[in-house]
C-alpha positions in Angstrom: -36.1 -19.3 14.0 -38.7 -21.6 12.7 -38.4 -25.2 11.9 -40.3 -25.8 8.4 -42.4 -29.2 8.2 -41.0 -30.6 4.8 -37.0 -30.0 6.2 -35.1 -33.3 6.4 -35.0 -34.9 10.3 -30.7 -34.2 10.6 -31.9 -30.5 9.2 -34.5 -29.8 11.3 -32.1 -31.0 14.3 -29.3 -29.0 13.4 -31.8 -25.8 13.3 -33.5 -26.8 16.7 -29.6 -27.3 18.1 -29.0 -23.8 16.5 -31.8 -22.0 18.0 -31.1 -23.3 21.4 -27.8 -22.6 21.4 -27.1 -19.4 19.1 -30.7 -17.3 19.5 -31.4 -15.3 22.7 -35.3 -14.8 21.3 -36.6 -18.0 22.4 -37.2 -19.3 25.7 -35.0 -22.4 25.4 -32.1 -20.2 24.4 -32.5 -17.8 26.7 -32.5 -20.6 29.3 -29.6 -21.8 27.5 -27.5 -18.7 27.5 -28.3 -18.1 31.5 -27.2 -21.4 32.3 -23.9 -21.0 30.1 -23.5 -17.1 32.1 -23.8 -18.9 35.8 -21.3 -21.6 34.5 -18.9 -19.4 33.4 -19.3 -16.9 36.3 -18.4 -20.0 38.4 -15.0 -21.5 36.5 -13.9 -18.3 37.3 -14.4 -17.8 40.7 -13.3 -21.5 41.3 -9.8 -20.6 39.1 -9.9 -17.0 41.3 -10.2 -19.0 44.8 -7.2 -21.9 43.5 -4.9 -19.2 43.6 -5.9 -19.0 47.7 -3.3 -20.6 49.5 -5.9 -21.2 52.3 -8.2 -22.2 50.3 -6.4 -24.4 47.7 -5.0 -26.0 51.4 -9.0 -27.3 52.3 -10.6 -27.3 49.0 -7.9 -28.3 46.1 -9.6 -31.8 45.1 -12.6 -29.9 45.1 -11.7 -27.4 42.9 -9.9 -29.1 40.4 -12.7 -31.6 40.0 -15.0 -27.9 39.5 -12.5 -27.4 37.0 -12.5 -30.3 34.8 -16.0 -30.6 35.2 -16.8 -26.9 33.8 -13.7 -27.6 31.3 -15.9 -31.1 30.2 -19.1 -29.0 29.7 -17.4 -26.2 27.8 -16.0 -28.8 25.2 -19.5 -30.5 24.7 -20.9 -26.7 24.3 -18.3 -25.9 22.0 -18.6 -29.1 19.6 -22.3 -28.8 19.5 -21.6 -25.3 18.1 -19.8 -26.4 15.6 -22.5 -29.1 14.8 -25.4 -26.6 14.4 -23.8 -24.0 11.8 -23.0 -24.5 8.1 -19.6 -23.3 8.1 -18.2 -24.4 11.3 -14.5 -23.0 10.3 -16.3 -19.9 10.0 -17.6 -19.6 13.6 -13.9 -21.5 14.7 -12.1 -18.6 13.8 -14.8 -15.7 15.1 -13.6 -13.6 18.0 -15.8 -16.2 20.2 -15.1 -19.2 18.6 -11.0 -18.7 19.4 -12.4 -17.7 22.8 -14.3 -20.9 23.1 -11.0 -22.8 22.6 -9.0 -21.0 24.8 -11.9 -21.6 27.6 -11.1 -25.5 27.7 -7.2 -25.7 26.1 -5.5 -24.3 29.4 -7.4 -27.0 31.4 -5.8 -30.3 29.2 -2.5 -28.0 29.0 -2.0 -28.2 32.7 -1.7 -31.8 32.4 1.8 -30.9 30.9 2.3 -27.9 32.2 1.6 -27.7 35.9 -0.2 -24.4 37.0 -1.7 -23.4 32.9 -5.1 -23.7 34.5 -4.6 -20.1 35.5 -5.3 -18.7 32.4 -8.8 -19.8 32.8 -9.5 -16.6 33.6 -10.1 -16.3 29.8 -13.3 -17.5 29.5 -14.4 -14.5 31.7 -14.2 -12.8 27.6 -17.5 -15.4 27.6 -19.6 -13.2 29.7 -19.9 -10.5 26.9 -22.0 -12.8 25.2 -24.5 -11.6 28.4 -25.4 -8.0 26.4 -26.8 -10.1 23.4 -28.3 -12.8 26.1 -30.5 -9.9 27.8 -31.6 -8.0 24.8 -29.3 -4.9 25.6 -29.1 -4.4 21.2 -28.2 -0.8 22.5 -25.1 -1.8 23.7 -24.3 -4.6 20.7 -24.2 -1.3 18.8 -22.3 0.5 20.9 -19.4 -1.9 20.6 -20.2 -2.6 16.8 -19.9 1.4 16.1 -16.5 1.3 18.3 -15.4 -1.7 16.6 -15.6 -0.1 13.5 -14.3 3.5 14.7 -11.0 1.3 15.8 -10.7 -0.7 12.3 -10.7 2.6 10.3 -8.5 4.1 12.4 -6.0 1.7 12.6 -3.8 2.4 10.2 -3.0 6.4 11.7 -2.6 4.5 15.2 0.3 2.7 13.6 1.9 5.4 12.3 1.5 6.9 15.1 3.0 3.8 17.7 5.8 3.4 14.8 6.6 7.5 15.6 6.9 6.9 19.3 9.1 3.5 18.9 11.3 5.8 17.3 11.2 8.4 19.3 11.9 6.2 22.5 14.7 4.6 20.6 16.4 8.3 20.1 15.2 9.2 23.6 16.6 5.8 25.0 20.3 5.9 23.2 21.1 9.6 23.9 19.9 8.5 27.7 22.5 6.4 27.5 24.9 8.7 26.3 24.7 10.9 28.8 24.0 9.3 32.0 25.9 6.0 31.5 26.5 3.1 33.8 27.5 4.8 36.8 24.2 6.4 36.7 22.0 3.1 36.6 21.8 3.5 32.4 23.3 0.2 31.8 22.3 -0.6 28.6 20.7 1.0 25.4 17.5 -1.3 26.4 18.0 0.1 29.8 17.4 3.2 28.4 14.5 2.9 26.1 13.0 0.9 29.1 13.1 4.2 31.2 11.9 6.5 27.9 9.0 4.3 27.6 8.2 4.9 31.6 9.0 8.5 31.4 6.7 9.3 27.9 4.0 7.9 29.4 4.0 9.8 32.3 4.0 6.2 34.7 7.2 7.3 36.0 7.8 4.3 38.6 11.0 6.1 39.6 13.4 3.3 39.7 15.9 4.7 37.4 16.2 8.8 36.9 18.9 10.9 35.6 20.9 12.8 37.5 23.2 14.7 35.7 21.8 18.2 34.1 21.8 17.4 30.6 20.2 13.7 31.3 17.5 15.9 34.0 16.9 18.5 30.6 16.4 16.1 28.3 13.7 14.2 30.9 11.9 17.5 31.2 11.7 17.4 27.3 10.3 13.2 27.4 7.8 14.2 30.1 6.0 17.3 28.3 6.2 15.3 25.3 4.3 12.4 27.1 1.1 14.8 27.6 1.1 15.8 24.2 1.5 12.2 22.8 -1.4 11.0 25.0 -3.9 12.8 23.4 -3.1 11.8 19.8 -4.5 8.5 19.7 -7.5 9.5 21.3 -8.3 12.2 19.1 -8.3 9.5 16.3 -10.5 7.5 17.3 -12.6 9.9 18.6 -12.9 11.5 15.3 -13.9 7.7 13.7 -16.3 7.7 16.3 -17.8 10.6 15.2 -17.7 9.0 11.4 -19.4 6.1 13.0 -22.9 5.2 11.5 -25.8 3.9 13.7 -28.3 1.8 12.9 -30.2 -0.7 15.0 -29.3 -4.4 14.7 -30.8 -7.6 16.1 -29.0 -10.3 18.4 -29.9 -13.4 16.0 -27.0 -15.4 14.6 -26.6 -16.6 11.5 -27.0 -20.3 11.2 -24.6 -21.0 8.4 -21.3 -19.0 10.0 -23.2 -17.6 13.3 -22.2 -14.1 12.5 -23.9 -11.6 15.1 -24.7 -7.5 14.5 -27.1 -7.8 11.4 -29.3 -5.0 10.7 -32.9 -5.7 12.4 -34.6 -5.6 9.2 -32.0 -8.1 7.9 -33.5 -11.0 5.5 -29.9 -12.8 4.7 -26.2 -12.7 6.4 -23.8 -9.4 5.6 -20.8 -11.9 6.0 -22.3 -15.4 4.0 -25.5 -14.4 2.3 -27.3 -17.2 4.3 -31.0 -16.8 4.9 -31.3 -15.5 8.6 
């Protein structure tokens, strides 16, 4: 992105903000995303090592100050993001921008809630920010084409999870039925819990039938399970063969900093904005 003479100072700072912190092409936001990588890399191995009794013993003061101190940068990083685009909403409501927040809300939430910091561990979602940061467009498409073999297949995949529900639900009740308390099947719940296990062939083995019928019917679950298995990926295989490719670029947009535009791409997909 270029910076045009005649563009007002609070424009042309907002563009140089945007550059630096949205564009991988330049040098400065190269630097920029490499920096943010190591940063993030580090939160989460200090969160990781917290959860060490030996080490939280010798090192807890130092770690929570890490903590806060990453949690501090992240919240400057993230407000200047929302400074440097048109439509900040936009970008606050992206699949990064909610990841953003919920880098730096656990860190003020375990103010209230002792131990929150934990789920810290989110801002490892940050790091896939890394195949855009190294110029690896191959694999921006990649996910772009499964991203849009999942979308278009969504709506068979919930016909297909509101099939099993029901299925476990029947599966779960008759279980009941037949084994019943004495044999560890409790409860309808209790039931579904172990159709669920069963169907997809986990089988942790805590609860099993033991009368004939109840040992039939299991026989039934557990052939079903394989055939069930390969339904959902069948359909999204077959959107991924649907799937058209295309190369894209790794530049944002600066009005909603919308990635994945087409390389020969003179304005957004998502705004219209002038890339």
């Amino acid at each position: 992105m270029t910076v045009r003479r005649d563009q007002p100072l609070h424009s042309a700072w907002r563009a140089r903000l945007h550059e630096v912190i949205f564009e991988a092409d330049t040098a400065a936001g190269r630097a920029f995303d490499v920096l943010l990588l190591w940063c993030i890399v580090l939160s989460v191995l200090a969160v990781l090592l917290e959860s060490v009794a030996a080490v939280h013993e010798r090192y807890a003061w130092f770690l929570r100050a890490a903590e806060w101190a990453f949690t501090i940068l992240f919240t400057i990083e993230y407000v200047l993001r929302l400074l440097c685009v048109g439509r900040p909403l936009r970008y606050a409501i992206s699949f990064f921008g909610v990841v953003d927040v919920l880098a730096i809300v656990p860190t003020y939430l375990s103010v209230l809630l002792p131990g929150a910091q934990t789920l810290l561990v989110i801002r490892a979602l940050r790091l896939l920010r890394v195949f855009r940061v190294l110029k690896l467009v191959r694999f921006v498409e990649e996910a772009r084409v499964l991203g849009r073999a999942l979308r278009a297949s969504r709506h068979k995949i919930t016909v297909f999870l509101g099939t099993v529900l029901t299925l476990v639900l029947i599966v779960g009740t008759l279980m009941y039925l037949i084994e019943g308390e004495a044999n560890g099947f409790d409860s309808i719940p209790r039931g579904i819990y172990w159709a669920i296990v069963t169907l997809t062939t986990v089988g942790y083995g805590d609860i099993a039938p033991t009368t004939v019928l109840g040992q039939m019917l299991a026989s039934i679950v557990m052939i079903l399970g394989y055939s069930i298995i390969a339904v959902p990926t069948g359909i999204v295989t077959v959107e991924l063969s649907k799937a058209t490719q295309g190369q894209v670029s790794t530049q944002a947009c600066p009005q909603c900093s919308a990635e994945g535009h087409d390389a020969d791409a003179k304005h957004c997909k998502y705004c219209g904005a002038r890339l």
